[in-house]
N, C-alpha and C positions, 0 to 999 in steps of 0.2 A: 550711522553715516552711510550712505549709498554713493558710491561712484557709478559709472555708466561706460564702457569700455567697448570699442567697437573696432571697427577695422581688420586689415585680411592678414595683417604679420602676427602670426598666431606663436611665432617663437616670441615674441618684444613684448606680447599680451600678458606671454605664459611668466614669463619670468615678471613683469609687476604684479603678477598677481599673487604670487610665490612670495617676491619681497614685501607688498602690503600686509596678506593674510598669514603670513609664514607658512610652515611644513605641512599644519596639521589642519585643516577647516571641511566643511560641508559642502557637499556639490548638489547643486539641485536642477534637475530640466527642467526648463521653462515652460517648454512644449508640453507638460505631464500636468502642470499643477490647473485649478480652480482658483475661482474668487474667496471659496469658503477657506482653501490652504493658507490665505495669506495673514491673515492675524497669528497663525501659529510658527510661520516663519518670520513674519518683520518686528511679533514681541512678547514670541513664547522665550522661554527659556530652558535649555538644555539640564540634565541633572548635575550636569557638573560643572557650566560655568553659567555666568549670570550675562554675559559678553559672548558672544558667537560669531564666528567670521563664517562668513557664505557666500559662495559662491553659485550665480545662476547664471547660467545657458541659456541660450534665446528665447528669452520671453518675450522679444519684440513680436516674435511670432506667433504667439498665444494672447491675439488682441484685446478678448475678454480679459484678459490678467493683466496684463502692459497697461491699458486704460487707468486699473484702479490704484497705478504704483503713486500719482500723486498722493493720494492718503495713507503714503506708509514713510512718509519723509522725514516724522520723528522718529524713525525706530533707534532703537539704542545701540544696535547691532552692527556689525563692522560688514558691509555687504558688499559687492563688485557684481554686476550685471555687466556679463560681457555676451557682446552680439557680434556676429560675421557683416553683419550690413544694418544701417540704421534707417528710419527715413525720418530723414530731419524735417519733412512735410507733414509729419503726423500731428494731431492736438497735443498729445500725448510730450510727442518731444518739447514742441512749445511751450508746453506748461511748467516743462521741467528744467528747462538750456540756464535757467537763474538762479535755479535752486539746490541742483545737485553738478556735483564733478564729471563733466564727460572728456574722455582721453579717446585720440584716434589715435590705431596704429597704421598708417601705412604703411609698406612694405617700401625697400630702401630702394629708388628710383635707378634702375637699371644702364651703367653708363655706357653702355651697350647701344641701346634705343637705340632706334634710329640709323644707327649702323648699317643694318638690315635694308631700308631704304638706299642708302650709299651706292652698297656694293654692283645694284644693277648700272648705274650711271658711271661709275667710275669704268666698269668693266668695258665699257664701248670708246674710251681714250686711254685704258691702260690696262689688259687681262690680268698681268702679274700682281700688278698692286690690287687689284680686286680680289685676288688668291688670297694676298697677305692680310687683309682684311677679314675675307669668311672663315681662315685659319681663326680668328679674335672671338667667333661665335659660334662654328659650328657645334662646339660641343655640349651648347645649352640651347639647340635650334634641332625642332624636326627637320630632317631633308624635303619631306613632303609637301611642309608647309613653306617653307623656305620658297619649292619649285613655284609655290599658288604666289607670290608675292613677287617674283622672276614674272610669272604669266603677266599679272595684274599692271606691274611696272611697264612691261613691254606693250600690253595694250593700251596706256594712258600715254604712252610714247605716240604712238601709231594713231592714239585718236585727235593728236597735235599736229601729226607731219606726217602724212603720208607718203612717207618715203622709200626709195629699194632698201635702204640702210635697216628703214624701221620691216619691213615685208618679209627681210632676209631672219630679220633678230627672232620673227614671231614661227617663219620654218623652220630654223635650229630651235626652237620652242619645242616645236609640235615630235620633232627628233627624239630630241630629251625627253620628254615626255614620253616617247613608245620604249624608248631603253630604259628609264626609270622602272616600268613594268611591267617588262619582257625580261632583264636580265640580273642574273645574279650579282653584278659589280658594286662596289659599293659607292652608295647613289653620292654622295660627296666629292669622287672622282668625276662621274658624268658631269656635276655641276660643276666642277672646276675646269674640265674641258667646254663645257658651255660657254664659258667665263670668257677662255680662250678665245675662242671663236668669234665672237662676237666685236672684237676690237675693230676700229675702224682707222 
């Protein structure tokens, strides 16, 4: 039996594949093998059981091999082909979406999101609440990238209204920005006094 295992939550992967194959099984890279490996793995037999659980590593990326996995769909063998990304565009997938088990893992949708959007617009009717807010994320947020999304925001402001309001938002910008990487503060502070600032 072949399942087909993909997606980026590599902890939700790890543990089905634990619970399917249990403690003890075979690992094989995908990226390593040939056309000629495949009969020895989809219905060789180990010396000591007639049953083999295995597990394979991205094959999707070893196209030559991936291609010929339709012809290994009777194996006897208890297998999991797990991939970081699939492309469901491929023949390959095609041929197979019917006939074998494919599980996605996603990663658990971060309730977060979006957040990050918020906090420039809330910040120019309310500084403090915009504080309370980047307190919710800063700790799983570069500062850096954080200030590139402050920039972004404030220019997609500015490219609606060209206003003093918006003119002023993009100078305390360009501010934070030269303090960000002139001084030693830590850069969470400057954005929180950014925040400040910018209320109207």
């Amino acid at each position: 039996m072949i399942s087909i295992f993909s997606g980026e939550d590599r902890i939700r992967a790890n543990q089905e594949i634990k619970k399917r194959l249990g403690a003890d099984y075979e690992i094989i890279e995908g990226a390593e093998l040939t056309p000629a490996d495949l009969p020895s793995i989809f219905f060789g037999n180990s010396l000591f059981t007639h049953h083999r659980r295995i597990l394979i590593r991205d094959l999707s990326a070893n196209k030559n091999v991936f291609d010929k996995l339709p012809d290994y769909l009777s194996t006897p063998h208890q297998i999991i082909i797990f991939e970081l990304k699939l492309d469901k565009r491929s023949t390959t997938y095609k041929t197979l979406k019917d006939k074998v088990e494919f599980v996605d893992f996603k990663p658990p949708k971060d309730p977060n999101f979006g957040l990050v959007f918020d906090i420039y617009k809330t910040a120019k009717s309310n500084g403090p609440k915009a504080i309370n807010l980047l307190a919710r994320i800063k700790f799983t947020q570069d500062p850096m990238m954080f200030f590139g999304l402050l920039v972004s925001q404030a220019i997609k402001d500015f490219n609606q209204r060209q206003g003093i309001k918006e003119k002023q938002a993009l100078k305390e910008l360009a501010v934070l920005d030269l303090q960000l990487k002139s001084t030693s503060t830590d850069p969470w502070l400057l954005i929180e006094s950014f925040l400040l600032r910018i209320q109207t």
